[in-house]
Structure formats: structure tokens, C-alpha cells
PDB file of N, CA, C and O in Angstrom:
ATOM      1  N   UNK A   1     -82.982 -13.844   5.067  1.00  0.00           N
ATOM      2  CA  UNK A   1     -81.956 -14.439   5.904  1.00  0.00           C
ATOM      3  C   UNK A   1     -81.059 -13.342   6.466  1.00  0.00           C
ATOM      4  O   UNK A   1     -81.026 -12.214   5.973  1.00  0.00           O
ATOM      5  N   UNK A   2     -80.380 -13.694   7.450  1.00  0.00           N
ATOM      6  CA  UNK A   2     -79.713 -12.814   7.582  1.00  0.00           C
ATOM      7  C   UNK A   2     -78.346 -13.055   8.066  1.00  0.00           C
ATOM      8  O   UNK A   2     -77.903 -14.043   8.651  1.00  0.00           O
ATOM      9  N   UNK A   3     -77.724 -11.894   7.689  1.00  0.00           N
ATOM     10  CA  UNK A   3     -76.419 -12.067   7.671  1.00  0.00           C
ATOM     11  C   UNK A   3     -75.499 -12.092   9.055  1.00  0.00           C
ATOM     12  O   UNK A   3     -75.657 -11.425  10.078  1.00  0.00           O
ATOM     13  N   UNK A   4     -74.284 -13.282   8.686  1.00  0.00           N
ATOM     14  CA  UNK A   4     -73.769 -13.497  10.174  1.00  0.00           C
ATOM     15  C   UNK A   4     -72.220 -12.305  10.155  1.00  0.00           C
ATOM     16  O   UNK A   4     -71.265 -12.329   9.380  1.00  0.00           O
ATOM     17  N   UNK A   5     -72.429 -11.588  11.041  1.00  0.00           N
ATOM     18  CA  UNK A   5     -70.820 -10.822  11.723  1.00  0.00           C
ATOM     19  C   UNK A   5     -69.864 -11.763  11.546  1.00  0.00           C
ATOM     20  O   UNK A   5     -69.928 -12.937  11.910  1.00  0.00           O
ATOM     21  N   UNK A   6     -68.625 -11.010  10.752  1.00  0.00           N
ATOM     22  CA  UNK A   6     -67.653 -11.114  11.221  1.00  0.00           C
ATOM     23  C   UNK A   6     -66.931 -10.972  12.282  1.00  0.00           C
ATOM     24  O   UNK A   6     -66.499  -9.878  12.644  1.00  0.00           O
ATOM     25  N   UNK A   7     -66.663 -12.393  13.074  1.00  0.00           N
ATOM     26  CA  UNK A   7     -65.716 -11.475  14.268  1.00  0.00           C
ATOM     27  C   UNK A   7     -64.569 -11.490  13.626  1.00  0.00           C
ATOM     28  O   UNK A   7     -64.196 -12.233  12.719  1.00  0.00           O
ATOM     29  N   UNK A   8     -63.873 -10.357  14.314  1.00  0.00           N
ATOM     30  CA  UNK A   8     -62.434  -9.685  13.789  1.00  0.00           C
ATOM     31  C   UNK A   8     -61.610 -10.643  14.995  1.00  0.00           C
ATOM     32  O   UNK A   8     -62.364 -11.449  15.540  1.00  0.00           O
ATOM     33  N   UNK A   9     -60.811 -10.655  15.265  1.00  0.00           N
ATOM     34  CA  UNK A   9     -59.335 -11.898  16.143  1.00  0.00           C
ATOM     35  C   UNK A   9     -58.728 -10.597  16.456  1.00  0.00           C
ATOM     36  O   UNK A   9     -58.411  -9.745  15.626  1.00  0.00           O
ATOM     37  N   UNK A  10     -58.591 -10.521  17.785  1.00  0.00           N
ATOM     38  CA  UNK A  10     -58.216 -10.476  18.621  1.00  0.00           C
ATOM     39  C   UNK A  10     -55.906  -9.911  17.940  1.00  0.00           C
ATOM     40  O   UNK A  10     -55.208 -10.873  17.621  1.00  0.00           O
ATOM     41  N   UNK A  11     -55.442  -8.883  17.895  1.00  0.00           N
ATOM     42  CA  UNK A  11     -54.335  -8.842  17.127  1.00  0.00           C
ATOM     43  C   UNK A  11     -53.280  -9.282  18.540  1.00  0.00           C
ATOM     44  O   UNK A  11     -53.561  -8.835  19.652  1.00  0.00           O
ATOM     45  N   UNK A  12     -52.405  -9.939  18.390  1.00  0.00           N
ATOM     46  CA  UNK A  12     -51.630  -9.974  20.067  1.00  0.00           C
ATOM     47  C   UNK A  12     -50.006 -10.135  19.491  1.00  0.00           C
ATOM     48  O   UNK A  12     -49.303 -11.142  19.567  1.00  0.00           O
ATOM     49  N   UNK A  13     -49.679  -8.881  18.928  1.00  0.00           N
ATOM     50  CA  UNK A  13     -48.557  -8.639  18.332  1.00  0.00           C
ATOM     51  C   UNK A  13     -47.392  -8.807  19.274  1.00  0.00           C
ATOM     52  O   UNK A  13     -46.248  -8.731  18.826  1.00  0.00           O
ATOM     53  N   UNK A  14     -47.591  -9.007  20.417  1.00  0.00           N
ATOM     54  CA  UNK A  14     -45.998  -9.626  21.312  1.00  0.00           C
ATOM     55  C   UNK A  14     -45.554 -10.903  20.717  1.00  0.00           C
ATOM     56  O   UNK A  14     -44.539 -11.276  20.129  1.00  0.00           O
ATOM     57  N   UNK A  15     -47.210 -11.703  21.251  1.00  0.00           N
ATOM     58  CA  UNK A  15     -46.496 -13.362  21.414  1.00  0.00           C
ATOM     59  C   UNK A  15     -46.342 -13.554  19.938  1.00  0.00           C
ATOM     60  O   UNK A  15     -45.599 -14.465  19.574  1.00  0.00           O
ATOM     61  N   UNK A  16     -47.003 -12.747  18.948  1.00  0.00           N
ATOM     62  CA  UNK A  16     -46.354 -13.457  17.407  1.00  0.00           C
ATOM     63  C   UNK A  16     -45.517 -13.138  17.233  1.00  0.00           C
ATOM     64  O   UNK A  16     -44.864 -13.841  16.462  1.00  0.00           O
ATOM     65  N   UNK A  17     -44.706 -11.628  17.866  1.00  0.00           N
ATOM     66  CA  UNK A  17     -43.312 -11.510  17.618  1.00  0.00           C
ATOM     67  C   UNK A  17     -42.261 -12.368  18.056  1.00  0.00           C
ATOM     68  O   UNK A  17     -41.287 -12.842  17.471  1.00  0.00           O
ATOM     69  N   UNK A  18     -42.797 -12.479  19.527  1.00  0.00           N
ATOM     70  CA  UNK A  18     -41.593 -13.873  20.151  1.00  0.00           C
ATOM     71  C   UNK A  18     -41.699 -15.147  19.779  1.00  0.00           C
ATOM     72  O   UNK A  18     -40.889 -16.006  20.128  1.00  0.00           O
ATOM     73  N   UNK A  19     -42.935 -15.416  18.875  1.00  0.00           N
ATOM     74  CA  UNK A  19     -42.711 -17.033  18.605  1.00  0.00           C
ATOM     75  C   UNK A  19     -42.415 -16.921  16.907  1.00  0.00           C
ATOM     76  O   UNK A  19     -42.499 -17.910  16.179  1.00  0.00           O
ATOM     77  N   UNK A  20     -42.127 -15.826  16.507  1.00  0.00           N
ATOM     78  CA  UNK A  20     -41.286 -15.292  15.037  1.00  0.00           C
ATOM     79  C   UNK A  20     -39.642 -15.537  15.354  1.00  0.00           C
ATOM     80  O   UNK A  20     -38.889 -16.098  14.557  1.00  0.00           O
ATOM     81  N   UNK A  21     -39.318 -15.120  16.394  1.00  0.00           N
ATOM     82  CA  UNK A  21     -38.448 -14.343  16.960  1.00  0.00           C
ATOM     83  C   UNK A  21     -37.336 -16.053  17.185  1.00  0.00           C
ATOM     84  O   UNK A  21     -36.257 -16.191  16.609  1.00  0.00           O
ATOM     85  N   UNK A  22     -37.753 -16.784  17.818  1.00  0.00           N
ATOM     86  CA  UNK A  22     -37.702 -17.962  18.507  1.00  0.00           C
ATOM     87  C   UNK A  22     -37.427 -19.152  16.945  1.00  0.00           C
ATOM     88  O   UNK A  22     -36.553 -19.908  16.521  1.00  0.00           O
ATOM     89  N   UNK A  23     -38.868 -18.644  16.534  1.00  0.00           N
ATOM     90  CA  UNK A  23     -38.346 -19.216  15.386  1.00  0.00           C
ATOM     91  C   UNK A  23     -37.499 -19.551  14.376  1.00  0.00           C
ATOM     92  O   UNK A  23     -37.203 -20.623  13.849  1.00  0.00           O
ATOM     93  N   UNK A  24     -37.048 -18.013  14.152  1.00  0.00           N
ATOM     94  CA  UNK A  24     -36.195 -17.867  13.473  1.00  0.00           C
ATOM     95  C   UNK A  24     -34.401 -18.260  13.681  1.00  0.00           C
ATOM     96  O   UNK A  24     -33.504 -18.434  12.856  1.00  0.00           O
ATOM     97  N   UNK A  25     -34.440 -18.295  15.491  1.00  0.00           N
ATOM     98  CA  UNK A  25     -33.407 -18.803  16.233  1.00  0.00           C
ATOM     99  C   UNK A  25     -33.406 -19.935  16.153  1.00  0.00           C
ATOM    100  O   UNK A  25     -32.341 -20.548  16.087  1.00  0.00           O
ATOM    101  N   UNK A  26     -34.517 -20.513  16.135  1.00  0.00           N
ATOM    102  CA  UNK A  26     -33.575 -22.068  16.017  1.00  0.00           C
ATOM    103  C   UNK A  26     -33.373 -22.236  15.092  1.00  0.00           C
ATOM    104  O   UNK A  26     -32.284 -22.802  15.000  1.00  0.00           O
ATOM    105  N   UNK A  27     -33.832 -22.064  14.166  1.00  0.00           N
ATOM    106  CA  UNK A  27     -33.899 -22.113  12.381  1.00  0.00           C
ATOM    107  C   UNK A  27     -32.115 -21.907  12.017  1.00  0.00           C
ATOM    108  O   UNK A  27     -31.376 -22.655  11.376  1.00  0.00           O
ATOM    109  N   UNK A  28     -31.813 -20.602  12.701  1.00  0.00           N
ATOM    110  CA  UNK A  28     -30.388 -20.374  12.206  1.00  0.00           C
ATOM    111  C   UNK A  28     -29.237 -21.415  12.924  1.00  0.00           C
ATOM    112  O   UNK A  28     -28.195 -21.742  12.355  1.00  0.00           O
ATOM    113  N   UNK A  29     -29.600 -21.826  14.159  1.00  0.00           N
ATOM    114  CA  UNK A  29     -28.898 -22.846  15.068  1.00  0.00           C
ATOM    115  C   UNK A  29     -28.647 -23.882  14.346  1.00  0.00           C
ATOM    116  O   UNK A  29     -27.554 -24.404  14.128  1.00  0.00           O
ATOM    117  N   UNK A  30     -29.602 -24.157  14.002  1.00  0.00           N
ATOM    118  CA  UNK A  30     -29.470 -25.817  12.984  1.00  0.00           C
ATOM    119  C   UNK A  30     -28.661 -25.690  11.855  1.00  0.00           C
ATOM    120  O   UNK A  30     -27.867 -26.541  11.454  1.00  0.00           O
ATOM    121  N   UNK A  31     -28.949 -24.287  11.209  1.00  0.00           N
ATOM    122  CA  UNK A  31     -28.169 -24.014   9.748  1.00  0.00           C
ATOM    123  C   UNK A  31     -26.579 -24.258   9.845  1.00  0.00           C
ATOM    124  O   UNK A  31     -25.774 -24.752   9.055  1.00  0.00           O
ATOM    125  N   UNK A  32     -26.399 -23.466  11.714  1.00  0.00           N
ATOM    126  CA  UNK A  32     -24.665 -23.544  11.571  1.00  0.00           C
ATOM    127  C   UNK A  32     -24.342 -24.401  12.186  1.00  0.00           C
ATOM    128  O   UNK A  32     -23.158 -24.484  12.512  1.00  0.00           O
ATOM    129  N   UNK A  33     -25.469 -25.565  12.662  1.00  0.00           N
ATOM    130  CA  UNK A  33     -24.979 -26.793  13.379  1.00  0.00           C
ATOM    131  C   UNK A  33     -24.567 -26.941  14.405  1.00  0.00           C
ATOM    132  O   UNK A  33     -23.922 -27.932  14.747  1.00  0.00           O
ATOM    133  N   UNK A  34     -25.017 -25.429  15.538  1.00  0.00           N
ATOM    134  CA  UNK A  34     -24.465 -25.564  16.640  1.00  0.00           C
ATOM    135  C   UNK A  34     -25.414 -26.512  17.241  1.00  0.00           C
ATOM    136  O   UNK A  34     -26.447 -26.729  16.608  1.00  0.00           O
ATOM    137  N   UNK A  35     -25.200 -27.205  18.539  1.00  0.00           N
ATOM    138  CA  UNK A  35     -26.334 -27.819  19.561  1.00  0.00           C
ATOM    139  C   UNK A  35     -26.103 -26.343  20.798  1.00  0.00           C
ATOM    140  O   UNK A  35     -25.230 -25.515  21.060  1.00  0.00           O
ATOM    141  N   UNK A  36     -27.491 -26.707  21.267  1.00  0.00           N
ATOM    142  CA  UNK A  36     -27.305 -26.501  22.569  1.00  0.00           C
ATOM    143  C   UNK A  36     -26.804 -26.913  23.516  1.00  0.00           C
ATOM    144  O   UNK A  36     -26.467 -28.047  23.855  1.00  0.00           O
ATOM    145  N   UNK A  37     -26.717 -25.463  24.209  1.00  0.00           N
ATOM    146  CA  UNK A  37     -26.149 -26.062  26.129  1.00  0.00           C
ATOM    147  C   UNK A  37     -27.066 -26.454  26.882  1.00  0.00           C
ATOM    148  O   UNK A  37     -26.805 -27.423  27.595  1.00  0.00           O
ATOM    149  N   UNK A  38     -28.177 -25.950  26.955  1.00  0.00           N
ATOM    150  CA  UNK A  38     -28.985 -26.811  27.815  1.00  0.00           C
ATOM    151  C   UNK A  38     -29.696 -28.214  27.980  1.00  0.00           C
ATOM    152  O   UNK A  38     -29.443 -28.757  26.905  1.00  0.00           O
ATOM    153  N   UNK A  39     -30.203 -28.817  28.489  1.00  0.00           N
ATOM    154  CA  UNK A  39     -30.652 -30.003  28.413  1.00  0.00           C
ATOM    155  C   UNK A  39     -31.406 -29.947  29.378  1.00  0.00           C
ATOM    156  O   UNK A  39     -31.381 -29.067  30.237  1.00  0.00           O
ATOM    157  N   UNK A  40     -32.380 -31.170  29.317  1.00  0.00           N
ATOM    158  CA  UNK A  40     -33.713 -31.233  29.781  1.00  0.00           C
ATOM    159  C   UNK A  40     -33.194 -32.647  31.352  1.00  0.00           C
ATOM    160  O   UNK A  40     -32.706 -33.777  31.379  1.00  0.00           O
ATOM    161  N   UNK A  41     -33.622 -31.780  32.233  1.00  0.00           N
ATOM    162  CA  UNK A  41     -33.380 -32.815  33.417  1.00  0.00           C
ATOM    163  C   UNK A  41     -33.753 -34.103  33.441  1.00  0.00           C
ATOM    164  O   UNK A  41     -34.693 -34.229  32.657  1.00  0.00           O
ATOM    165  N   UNK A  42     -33.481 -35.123  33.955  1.00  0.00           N
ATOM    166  CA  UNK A  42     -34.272 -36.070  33.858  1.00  0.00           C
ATOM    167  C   UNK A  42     -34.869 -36.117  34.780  1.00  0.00           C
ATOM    168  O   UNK A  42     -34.319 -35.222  35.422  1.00  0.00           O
ATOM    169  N   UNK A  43     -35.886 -36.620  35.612  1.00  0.00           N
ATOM    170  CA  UNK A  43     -37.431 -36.860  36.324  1.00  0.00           C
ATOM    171  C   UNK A  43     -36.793 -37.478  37.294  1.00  0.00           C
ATOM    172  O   UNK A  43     -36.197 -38.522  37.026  1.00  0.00           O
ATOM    173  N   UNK A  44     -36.790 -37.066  38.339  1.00  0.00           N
ATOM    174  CA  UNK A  44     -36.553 -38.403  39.833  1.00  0.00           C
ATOM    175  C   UNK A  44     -37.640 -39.668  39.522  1.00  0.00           C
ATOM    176  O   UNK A  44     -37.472 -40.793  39.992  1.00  0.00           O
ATOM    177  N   UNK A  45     -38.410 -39.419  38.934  1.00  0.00           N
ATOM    178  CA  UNK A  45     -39.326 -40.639  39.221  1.00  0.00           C
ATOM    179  C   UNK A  45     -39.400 -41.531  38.270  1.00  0.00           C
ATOM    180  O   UNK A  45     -40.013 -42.598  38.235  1.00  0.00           O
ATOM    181  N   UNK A  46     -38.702 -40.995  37.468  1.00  0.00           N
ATOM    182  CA  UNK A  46     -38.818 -41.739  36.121  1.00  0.00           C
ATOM    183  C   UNK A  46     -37.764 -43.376  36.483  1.00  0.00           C
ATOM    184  O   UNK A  46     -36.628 -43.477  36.946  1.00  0.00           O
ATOM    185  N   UNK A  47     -38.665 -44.354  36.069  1.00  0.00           N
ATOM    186  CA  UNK A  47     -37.586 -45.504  36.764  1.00  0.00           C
ATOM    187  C   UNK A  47     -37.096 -46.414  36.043  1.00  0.00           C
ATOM    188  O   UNK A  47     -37.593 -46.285  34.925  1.00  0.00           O
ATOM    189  N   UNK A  48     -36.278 -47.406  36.070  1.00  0.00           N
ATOM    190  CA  UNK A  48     -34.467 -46.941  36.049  1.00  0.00           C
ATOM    191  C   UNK A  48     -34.410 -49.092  36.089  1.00  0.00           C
ATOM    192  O   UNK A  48     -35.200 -49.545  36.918  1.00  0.00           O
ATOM    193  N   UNK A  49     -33.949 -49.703  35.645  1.00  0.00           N
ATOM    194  CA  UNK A  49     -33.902 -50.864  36.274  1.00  0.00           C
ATOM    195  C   UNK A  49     -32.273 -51.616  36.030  1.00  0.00           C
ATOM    196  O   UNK A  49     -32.022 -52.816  35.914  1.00  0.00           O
ATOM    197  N   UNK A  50     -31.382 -50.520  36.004  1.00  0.00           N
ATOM    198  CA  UNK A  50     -30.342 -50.439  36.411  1.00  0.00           C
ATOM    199  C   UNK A  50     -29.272 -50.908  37.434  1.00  0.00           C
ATOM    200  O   UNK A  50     -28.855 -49.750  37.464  1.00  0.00           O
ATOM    201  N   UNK A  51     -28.658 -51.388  38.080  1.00  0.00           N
ATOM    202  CA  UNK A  51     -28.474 -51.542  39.172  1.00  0.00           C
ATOM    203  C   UNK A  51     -27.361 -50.455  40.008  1.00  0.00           C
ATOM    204  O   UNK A  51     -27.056 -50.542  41.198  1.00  0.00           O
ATOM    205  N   UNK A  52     -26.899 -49.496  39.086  1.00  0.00           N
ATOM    206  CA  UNK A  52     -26.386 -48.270  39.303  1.00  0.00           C
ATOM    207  C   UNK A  52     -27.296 -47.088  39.718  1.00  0.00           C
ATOM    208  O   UNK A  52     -26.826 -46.411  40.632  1.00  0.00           O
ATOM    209  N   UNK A  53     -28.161 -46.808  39.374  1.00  0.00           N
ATOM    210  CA  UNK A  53     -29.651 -46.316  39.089  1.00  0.00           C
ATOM    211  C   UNK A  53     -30.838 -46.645  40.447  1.00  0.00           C
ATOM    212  O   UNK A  53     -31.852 -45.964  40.597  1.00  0.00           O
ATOM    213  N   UNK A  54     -30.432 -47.900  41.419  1.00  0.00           N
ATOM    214  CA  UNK A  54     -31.452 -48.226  42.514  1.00  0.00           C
ATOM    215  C   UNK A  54     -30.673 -47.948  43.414  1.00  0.00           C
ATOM    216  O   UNK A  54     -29.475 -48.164  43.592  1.00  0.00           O
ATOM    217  N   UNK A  55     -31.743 -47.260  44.184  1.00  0.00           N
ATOM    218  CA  UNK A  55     -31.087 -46.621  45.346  1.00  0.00           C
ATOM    219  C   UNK A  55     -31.771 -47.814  46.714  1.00  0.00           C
ATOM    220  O   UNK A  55     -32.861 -48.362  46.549  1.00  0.00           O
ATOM    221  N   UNK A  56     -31.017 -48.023  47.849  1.00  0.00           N
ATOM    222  CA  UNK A  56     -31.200 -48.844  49.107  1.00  0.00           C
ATOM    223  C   UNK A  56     -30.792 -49.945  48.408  1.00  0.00           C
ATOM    224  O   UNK A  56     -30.420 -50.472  49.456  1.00  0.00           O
ATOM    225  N   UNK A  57     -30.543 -50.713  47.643  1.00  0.00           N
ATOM    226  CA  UNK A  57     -30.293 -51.767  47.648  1.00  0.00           C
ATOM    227  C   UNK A  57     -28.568 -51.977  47.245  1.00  0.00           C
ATOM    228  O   UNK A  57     -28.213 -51.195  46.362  1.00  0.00           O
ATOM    229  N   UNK A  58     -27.601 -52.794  47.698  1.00  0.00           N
ATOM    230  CA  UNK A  58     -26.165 -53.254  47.278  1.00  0.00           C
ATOM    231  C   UNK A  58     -25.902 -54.287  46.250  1.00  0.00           C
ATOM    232  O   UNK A  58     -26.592 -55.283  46.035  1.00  0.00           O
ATOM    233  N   UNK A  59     -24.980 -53.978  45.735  1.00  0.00           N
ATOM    234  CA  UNK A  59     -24.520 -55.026  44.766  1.00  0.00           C
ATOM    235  C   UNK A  59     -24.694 -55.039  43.282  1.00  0.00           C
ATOM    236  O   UNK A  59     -24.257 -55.979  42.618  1.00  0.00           O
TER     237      UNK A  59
END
């Protein structure tokens, strides 16, 4: 029989540093309970059945 190779992986020491890096930031964020400033937009399309929220129509 014969024997199968090891493949060796590929080392990509940036992105494990920045998603170490990232990690470790939010990790400490939560510890001191800050929130963030940013926030996630909401979607124009996302829909709404509001009547503040519809646009062309009155009342």
C-alpha cells in the first residue's frame, strides 16, 4: 500500500493575527461594558407597515 502525503496548510500569519487581534477587542469591550458607536444601517427596502414609515401616501 502506499502511503498518502501530508499536505502541510498553507501558514497566513496576517489574517490570524487580525482575527486574534479583533478578538481580543471585543472580548475586552464587553468586560468593561462599553457598547459601541457604530450601528448597522437599516436597508431602504426593508419594509415597514407603519404609517410613519410609508412614503406617498397621507394620513
Amino acid at each position: 500500500m502506499k502511503k498518502k502525503k501530508n499536505k502541510k496548510k498553507k501558514v497566513n500569519l496576517l489574517q490570524d493575527y487580525i482575527k486574534t487581534v479583533k478578538k481580543m477587542n471585543r472580548e475586552a469591550e464587553l468586560a468593561s461594558g462599553a457598547k459601541r458607536i457604530e450601528r448597522v444601517v437599516k436597508s431602504k427596502k426593508t419594509y415597514t407597515r407603519k404609517k410613519k414609515h410609508r412614503s406617498g401616501e397621507e394620513g
